[in-house]
Backbone as JSON, one array per atom type, in Angstrom:
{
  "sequence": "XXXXXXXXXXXXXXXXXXXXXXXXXXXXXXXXXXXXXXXXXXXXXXXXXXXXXXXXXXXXXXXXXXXXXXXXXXXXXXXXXXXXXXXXXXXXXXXXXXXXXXXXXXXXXXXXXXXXXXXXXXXXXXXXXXXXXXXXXXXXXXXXXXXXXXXXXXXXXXXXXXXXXXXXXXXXXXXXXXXXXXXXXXXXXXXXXXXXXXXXXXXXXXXXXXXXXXXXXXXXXXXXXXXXXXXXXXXXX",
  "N": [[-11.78, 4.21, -12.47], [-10.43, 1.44, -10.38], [-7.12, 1.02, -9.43], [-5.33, -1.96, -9.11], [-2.58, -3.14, -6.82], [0.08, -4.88, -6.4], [0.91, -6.37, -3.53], [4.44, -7.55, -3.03], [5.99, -8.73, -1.31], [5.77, -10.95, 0.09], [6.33, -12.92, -1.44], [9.58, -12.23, -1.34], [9.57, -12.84, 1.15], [9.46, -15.99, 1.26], [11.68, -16.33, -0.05], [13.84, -15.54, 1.19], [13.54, -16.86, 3.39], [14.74, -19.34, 2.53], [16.96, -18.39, 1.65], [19.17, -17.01, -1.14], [18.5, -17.03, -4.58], [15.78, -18.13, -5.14], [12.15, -18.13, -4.97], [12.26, -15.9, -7.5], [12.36, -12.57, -7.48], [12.4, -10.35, -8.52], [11.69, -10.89, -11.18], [8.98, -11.86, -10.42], [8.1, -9.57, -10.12], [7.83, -8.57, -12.49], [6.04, -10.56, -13.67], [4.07, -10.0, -12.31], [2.99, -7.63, -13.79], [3.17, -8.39, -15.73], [0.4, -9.99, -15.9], [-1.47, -8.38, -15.39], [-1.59, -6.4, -13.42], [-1.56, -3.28, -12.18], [-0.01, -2.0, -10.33], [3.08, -2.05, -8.54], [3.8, -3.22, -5.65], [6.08, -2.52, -2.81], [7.72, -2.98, 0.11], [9.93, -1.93, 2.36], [12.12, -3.05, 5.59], [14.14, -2.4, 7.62], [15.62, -4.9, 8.54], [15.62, -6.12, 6.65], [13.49, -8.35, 6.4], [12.32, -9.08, 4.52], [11.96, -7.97, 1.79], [14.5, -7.01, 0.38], [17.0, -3.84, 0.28], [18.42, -4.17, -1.82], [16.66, -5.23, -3.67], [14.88, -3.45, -4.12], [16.27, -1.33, -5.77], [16.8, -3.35, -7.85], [14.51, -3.68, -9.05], [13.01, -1.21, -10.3], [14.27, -0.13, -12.75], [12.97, -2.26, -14.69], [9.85, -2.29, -14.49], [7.42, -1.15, -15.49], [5.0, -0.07, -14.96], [2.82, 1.74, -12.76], [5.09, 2.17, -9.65], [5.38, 1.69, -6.02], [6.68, 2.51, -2.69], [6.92, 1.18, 0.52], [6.93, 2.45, 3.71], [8.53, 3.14, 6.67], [9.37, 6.57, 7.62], [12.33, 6.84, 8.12], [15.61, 8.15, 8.27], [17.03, 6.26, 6.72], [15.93, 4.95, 4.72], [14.46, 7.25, 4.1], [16.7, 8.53, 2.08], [16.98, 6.38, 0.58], [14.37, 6.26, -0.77], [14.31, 8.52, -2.04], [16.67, 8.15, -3.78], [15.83, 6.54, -5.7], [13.83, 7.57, -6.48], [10.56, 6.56, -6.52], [7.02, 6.74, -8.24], [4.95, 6.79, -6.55], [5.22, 7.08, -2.63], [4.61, 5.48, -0.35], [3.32, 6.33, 3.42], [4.11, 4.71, 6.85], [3.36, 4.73, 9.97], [5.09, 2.22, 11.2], [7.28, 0.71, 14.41], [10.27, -0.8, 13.65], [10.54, -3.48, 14.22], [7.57, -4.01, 13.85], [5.27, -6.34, 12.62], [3.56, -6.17, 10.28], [2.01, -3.55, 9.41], [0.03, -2.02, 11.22], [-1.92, -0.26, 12.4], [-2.79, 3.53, 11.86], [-1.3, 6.54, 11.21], [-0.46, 8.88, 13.73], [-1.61, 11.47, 13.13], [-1.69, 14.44, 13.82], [-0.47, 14.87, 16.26], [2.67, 14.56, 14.72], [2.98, 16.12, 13.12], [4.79, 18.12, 12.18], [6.73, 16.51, 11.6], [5.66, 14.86, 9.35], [5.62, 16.73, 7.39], [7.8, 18.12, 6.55], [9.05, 15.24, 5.98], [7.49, 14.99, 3.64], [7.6, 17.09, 1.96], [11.15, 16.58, 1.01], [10.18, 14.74, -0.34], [8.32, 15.61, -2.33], [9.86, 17.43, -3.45], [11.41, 15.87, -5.47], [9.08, 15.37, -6.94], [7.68, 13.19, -6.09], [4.57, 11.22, -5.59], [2.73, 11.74, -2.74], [1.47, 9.61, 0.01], [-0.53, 8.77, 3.06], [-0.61, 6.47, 5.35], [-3.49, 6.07, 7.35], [-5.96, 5.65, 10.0], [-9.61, 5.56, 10.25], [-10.11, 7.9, 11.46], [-11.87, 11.14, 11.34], [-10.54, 13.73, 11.97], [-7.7, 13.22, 11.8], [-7.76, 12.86, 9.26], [-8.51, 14.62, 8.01], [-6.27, 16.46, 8.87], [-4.44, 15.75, 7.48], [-4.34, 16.62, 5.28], [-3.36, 18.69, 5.77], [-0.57, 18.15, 5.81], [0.61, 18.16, 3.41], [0.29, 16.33, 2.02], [-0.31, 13.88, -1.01], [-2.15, 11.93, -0.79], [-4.13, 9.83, 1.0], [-3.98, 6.47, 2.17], [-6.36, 4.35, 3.76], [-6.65, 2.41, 6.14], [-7.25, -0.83, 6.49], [-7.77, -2.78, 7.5], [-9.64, -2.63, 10.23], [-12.34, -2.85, 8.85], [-12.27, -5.86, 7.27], [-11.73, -7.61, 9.49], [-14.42, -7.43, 10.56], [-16.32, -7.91, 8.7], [-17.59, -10.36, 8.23], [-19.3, -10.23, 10.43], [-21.14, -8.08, 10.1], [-21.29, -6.71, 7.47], [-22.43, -3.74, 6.66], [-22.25, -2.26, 9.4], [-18.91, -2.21, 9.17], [-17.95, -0.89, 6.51], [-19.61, 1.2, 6.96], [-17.88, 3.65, 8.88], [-15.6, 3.73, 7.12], [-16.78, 4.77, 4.71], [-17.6, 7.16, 5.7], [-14.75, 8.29, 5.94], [-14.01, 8.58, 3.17], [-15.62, 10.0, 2.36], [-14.6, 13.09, 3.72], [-11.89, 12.86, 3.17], [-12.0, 13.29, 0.41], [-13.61, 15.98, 0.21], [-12.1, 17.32, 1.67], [-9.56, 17.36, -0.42], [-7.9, 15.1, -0.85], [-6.46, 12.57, -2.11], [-7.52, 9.0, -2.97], [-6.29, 5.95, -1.44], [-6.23, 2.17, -0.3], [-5.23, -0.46, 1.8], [-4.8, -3.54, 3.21], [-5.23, -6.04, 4.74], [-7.35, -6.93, 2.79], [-9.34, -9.02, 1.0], [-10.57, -11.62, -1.64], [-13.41, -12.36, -0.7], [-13.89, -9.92, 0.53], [-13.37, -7.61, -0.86], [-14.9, -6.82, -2.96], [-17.12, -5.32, -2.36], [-16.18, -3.31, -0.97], [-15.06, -2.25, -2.26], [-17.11, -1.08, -4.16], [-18.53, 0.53, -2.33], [-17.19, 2.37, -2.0], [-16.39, 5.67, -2.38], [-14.31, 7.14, -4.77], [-12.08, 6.12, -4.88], [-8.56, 5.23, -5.29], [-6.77, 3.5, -5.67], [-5.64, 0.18, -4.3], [-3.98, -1.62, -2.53], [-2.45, -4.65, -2.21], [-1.19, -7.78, -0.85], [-0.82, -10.27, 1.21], [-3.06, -11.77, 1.08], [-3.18, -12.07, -1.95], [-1.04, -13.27, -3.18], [-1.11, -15.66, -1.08], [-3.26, -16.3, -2.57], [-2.72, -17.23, -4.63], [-0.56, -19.47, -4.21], [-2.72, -21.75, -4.74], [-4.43, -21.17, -7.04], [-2.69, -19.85, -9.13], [-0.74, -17.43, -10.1], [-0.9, -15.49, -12.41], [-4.14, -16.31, -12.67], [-4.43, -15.68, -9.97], [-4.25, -12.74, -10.02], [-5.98, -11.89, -12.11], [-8.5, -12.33, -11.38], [-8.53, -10.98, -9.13], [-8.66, -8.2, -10.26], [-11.04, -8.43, -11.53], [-12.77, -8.37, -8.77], [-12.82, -5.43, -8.99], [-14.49, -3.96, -10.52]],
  "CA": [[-11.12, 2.9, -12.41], [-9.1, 1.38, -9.45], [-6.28, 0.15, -9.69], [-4.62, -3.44, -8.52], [-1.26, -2.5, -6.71], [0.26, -6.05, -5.71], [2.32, -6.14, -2.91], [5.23, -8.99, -3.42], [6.67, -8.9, 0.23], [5.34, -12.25, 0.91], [7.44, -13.82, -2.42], [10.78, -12.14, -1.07], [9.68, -13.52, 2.65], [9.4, -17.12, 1.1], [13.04, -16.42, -1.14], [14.7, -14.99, 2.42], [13.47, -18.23, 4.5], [16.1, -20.47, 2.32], [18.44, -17.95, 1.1], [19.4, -17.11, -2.63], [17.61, -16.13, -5.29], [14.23, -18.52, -5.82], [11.63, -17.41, -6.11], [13.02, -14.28, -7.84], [11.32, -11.32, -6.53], [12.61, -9.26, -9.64], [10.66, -11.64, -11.96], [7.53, -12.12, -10.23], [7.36, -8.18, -10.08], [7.84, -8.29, -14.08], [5.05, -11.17, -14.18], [2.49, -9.25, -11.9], [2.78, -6.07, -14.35], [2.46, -8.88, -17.17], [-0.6, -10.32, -15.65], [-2.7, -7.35, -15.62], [-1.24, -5.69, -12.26], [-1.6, -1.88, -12.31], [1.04, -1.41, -9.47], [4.04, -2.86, -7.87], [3.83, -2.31, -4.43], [6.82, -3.12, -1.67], [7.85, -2.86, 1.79], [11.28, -2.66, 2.79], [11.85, -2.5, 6.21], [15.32, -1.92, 8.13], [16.36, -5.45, 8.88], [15.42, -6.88, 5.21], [13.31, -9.14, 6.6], [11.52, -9.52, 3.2], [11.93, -7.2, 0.61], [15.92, -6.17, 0.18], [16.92, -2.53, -0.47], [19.28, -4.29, -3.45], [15.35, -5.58, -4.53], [14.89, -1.47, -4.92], [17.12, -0.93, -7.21], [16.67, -4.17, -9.03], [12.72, -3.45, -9.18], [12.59, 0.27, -10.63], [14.1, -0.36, -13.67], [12.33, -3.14, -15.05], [8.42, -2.41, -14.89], [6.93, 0.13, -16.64], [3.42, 0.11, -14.37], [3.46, 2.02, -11.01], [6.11, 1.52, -8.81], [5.28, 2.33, -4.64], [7.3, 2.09, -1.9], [5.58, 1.6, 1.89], [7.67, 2.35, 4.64], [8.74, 4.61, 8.09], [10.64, 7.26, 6.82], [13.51, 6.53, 8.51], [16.75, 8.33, 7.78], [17.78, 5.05, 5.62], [14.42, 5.37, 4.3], [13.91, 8.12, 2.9], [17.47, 8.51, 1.35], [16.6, 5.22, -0.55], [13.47, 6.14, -2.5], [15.13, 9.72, -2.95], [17.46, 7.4, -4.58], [15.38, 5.78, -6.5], [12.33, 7.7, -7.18], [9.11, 5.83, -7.12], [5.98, 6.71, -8.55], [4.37, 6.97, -5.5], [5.84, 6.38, -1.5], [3.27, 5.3, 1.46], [4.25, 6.59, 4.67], [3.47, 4.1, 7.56], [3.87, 4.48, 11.47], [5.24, 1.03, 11.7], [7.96, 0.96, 14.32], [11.56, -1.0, 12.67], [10.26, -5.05, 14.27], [6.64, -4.68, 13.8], [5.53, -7.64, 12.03], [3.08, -5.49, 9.47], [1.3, -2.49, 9.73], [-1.11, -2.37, 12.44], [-2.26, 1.13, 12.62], [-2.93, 4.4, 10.89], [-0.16, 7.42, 11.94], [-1.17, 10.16, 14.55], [-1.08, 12.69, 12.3], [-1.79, 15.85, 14.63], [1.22, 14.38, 17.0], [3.93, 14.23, 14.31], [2.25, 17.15, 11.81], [5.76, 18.54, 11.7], [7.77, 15.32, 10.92], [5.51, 14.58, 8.18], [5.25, 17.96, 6.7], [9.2, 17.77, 6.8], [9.37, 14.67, 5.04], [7.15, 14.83, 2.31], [8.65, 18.61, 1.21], [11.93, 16.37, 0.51], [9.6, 14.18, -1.63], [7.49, 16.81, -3.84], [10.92, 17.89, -4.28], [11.67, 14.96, -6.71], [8.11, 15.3, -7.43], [7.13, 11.78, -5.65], [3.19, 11.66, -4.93], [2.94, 11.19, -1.28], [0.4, 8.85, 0.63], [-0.16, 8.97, 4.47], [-1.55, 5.51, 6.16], [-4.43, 6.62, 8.22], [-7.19, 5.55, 10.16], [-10.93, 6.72, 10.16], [-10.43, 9.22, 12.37], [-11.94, 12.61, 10.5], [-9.71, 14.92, 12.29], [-6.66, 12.53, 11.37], [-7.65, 13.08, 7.53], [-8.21, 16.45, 7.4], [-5.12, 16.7, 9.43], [-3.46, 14.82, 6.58], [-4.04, 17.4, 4.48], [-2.11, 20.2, 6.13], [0.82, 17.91, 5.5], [0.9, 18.32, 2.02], [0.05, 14.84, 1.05], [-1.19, 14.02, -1.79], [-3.48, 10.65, -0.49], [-3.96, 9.18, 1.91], [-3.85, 5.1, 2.38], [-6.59, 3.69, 4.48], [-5.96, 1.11, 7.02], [-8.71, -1.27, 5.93], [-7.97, -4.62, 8.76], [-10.72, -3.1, 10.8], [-13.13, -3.41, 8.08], [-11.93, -6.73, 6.92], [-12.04, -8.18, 11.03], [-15.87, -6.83, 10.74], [-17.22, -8.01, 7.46], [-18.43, -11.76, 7.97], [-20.35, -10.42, 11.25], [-22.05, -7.1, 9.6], [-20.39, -5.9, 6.43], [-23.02, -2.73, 6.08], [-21.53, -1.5, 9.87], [-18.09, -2.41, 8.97], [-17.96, -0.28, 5.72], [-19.89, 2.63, 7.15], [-16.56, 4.45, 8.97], [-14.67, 4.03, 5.48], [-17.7, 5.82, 3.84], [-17.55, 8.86, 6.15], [-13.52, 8.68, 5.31], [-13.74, 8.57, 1.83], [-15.87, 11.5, 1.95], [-14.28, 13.4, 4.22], [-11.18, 12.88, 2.05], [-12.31, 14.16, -1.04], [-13.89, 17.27, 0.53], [-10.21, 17.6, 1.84], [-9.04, 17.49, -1.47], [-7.08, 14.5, -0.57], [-7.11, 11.36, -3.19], [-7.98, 7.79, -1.88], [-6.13, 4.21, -1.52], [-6.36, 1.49, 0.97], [-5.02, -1.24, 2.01], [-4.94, -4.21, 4.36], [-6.72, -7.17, 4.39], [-8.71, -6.62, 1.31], [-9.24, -10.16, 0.03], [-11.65, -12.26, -2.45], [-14.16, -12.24, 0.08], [-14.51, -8.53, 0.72], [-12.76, -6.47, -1.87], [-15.58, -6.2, -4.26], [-18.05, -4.59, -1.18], [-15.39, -2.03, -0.13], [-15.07, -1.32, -4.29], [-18.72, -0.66, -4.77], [-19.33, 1.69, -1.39], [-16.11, 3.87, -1.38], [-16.08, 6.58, -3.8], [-12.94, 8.21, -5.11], [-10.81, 4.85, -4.51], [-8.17, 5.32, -6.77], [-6.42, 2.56, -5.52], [-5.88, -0.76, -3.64], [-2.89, -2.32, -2.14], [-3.14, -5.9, -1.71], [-0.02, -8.62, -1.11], [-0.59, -11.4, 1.73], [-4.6, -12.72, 0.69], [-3.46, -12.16, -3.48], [-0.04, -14.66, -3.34], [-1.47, -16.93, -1.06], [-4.26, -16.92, -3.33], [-1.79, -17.44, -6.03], [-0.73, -20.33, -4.38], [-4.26, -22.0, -5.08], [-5.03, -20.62, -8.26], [-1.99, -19.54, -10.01], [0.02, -15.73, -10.03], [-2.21, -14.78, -13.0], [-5.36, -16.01, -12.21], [-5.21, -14.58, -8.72], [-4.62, -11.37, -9.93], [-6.84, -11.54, -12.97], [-9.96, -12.2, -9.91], [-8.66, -9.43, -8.04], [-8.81, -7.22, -11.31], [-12.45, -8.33, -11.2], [-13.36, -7.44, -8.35], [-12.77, -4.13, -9.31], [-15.13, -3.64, -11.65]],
  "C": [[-10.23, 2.83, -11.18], [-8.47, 0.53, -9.17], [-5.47, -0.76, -8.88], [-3.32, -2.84, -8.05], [-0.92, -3.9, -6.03], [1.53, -5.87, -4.96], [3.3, -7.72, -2.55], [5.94, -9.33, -1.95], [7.06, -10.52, 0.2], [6.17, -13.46, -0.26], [8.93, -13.25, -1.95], [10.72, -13.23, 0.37], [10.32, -14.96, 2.25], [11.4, -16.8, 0.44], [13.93, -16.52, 0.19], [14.92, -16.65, 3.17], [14.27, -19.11, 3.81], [17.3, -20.19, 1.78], [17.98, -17.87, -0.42], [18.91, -16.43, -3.57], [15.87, -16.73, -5.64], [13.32, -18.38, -4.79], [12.63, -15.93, -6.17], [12.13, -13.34, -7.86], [11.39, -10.51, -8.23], [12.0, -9.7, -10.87], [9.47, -11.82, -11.94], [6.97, -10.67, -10.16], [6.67, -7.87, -11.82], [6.33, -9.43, -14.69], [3.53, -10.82, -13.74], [2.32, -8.06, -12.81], [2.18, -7.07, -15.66], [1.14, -9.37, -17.16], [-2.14, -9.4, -15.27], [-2.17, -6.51, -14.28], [-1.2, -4.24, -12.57], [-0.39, -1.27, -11.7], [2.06, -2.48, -9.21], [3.96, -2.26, -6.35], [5.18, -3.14, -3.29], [6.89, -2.23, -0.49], [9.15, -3.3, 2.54], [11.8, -2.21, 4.46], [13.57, -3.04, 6.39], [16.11, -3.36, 8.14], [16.22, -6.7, 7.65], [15.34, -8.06, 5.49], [12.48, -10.43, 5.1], [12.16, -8.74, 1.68], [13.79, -6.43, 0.87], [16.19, -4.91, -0.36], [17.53, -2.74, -1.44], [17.67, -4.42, -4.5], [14.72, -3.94, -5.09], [14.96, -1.3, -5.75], [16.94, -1.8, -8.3], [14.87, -4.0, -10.26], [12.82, -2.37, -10.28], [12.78, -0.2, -11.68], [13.77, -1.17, -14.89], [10.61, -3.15, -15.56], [8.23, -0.93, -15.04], [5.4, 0.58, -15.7], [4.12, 1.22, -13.31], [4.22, 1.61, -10.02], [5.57, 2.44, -7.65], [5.73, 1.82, -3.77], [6.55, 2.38, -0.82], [7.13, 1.53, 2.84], [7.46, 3.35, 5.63], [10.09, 5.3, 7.34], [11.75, 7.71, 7.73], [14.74, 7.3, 7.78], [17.46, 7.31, 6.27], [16.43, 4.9, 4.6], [14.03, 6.09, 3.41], [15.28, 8.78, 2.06], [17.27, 7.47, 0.09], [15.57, 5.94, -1.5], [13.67, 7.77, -2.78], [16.23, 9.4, -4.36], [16.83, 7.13, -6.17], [13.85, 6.14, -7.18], [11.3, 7.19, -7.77], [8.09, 6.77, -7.71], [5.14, 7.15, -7.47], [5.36, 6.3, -4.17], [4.5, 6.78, -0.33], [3.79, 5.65, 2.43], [3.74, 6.15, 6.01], [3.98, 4.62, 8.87], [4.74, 3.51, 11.98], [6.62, 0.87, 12.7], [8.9, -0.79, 13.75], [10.76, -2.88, 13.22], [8.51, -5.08, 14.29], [6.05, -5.82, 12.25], [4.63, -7.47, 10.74], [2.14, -4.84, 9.88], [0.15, -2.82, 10.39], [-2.03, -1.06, 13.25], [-1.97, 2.24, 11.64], [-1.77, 5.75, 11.63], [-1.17, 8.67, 12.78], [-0.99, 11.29, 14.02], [-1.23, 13.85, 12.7], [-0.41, 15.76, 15.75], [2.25, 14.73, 16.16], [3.75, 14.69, 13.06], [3.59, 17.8, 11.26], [6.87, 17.37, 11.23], [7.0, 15.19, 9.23], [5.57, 15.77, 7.44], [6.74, 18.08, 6.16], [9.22, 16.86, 5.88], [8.71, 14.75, 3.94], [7.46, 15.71, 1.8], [9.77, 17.73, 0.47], [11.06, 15.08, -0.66], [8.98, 14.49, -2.69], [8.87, 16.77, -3.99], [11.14, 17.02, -5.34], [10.69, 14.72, -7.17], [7.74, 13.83, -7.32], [5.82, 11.98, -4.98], [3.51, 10.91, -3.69], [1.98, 10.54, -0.88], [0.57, 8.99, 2.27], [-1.06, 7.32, 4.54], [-2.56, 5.97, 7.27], [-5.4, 5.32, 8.35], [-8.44, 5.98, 9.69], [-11.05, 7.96, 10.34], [-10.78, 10.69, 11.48], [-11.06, 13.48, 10.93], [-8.11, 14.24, 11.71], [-6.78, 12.75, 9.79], [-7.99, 13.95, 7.36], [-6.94, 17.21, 8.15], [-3.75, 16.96, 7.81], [-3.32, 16.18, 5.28], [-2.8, 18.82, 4.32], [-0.67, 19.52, 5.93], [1.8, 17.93, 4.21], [0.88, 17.17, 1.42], [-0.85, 15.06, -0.06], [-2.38, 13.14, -1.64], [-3.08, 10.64, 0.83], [-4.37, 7.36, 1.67], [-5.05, 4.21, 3.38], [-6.71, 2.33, 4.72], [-7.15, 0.45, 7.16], [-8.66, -2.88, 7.28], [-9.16, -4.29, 9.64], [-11.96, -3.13, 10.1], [-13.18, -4.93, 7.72], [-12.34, -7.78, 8.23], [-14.07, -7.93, 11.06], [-16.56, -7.05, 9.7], [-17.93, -9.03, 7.24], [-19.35, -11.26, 9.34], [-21.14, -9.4, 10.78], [-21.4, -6.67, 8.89], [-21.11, -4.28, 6.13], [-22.21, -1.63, 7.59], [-19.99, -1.61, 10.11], [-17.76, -1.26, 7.88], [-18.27, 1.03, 6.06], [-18.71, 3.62, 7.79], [-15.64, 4.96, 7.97], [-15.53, 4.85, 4.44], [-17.01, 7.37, 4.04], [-15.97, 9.24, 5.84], [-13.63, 9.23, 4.42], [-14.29, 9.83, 1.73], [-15.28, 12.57, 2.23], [-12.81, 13.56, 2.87], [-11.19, 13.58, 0.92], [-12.65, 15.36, -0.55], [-12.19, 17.65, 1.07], [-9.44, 18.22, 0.79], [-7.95, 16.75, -1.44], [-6.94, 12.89, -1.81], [-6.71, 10.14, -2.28], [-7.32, 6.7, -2.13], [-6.79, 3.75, -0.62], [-5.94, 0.18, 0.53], [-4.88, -2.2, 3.01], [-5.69, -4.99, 4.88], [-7.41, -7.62, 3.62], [-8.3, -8.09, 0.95], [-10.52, -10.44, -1.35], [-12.81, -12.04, -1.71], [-15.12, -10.85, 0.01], [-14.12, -7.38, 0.18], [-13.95, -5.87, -2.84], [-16.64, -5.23, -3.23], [-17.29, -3.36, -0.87], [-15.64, -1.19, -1.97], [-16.01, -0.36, -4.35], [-19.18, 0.57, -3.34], [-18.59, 2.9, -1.52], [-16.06, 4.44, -2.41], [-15.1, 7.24, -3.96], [-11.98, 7.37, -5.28], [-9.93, 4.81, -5.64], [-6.76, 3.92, -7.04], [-5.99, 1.13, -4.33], [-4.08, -1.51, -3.8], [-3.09, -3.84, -1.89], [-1.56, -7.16, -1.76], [-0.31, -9.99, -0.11], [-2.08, -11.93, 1.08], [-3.64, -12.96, -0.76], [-2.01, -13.43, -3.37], [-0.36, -15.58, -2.22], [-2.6, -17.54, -1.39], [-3.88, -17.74, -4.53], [-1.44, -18.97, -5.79], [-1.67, -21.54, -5.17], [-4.66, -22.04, -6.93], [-4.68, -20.67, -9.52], [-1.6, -17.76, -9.69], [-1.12, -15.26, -10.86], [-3.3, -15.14, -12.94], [-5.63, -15.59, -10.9], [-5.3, -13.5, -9.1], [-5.86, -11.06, -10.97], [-8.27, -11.58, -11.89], [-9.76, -11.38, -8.89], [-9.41, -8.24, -8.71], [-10.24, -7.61, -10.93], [-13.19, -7.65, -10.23], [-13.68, -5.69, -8.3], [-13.26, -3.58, -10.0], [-16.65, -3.65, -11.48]]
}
């Protein structure tokens, strides 16, 4: 089974752009777990452009599903979800103004940073994730860091699926395998919509889960909160 992880960013963004509290971020997390959501997923980045580190704290103790935090583990960073011990924490390249993840981390470059930080995260026994590319040497890299997943960075699949979805998919194959022979376990995220979520489902084996936040709430618009996610859940099946 793999599981829905909704990422709410894009309901704090909208709350931020007029101030206050509506929409309430800490509600719509409690109505994606009620609507069939498997995960909670956020993204708090340094200048709380979206997601507030008070939304942290307010988040954790409330839903009962998976809780995962995505970020650069930043000094301020990784004191927080030491703080607050998620469930799982993603660990992105992104640097502090990019506008959302846009790459997978060089993980042979910066083998000792990550190796470094995720030690202080087993320690509280937090499963770790790396964001990666394709690259095979980058995910069997990933392993020497002591991760427990890795995250792939699915936009260049997604950019590549209305002109050939069979050589779009094939790179994320040879991942996924690659991966598992690793002994690494599998997300991804990034892009994944209605469109092309159920195609990535059905090729990648091991997928144990799926990140998904700007396509699923402005599908929500459209649709509704629970029937977008209930047609995400589908595709997953």
């Amino acid at each position: 089974m793999t599981k829905l992880s909704v990422n709410i960013n894009k309901i704090a963004t909208i709350r931020n752009a007029r101030g206050g509290t509506i929409p309430d971020v800490t509600k719509a997390a409690i109505d994606c777990q009620r609507f069939g959501a498997q995960g909670i997923t956020i993204h708090p980045r340094p200048d709380e452009r979206h997601i507030r580190y008070s939304d942290v704290f307010s988040i954790k103790p409330i839903i009962t599903t998976e809780f995962n935090i995505e970020g650069y583990p930043s000094e301020g960073f990784l004191n927080l979800v030491l703080k607050v011990c998620p469930d799982q924490v993603t660990l992105v390249p992104d640097p502090p103004d990019a506008i959302t993840s846009n790459a997978g981390w060089d993980v042979i470059k910066n083998m000792n940073f990550l190796k470094d930080t995720i030690a202080h995260f087993h320690e509280k026994k937090i499963r770790t994730s790396i964001f990666t590319d394709t690259n095979l040497e980058t995910i069997a890299a990933a392993k020497e860091t002591g991760a427990d997943r890795i995250e792939l960075y699915t936009e260049p699949y997604a950019t590549q699926y209305s002109e050939d979805r069979e050589k779009a998919i094939h790179p994320f194959i040879l991942a996924a395998e690659c991966a598992v022979k690793n002994g690494l376990e599998l997300n991804a995220g990034h892009d994944l919509n209605l469109e092309n979520l159920n195609y990535f489902f059905k090729n990648i084996s091991g997928l144990l889960e799926v990140s998904i936040g700007h396509a699923l709430i402005s599908d929500a618009l459209y649709f509704g909160l629970e029937n977008a996610i209930q047609m995400y859940i589908r595709q997953l099946r």
